[in-house]
C-alpha positions as CSV (number, residue, x, y, z in Angstrom):
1,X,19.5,5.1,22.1
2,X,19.4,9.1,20.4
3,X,16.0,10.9,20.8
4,X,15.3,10.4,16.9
5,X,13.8,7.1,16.1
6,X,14.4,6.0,12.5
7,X,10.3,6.2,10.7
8,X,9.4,6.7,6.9
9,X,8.1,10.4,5.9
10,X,4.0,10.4,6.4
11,X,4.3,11.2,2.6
12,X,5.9,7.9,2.2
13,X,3.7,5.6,4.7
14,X,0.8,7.1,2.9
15,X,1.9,6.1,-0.6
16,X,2.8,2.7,0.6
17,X,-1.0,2.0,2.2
18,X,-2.7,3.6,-0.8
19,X,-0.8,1.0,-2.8
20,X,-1.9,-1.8,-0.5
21,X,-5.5,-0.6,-0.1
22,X,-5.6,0.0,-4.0
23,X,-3.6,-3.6,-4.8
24,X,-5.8,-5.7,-2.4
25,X,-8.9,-3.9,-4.3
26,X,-8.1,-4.1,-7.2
27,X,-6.7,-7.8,-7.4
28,X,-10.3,-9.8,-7.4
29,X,-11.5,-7.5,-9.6
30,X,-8.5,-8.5,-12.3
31,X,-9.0,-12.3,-11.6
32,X,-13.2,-11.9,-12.2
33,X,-12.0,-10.1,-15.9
34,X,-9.1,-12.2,-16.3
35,X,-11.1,-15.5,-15.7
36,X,-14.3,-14.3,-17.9
């Protein structure tokens, strides 16, 4: 196995849990407005 693992750019990895940490967030908001 080569010295260079294959890993996603920090830029990347850091898009990708802002999207989760803003998603999961954001989702029971959306069903409390959707449902009232």
């Amino acid at each position: 196995m080569s010295g260079r693992t294959y890993a996603l750019p920090p830029s990347i990895i850091a898009l990708v849990v802002l999207l989760a940490l803003g998603w999961g967030s954001n989702w029971p908001v959306m069903k409390v407005v959707m449902t009232e």
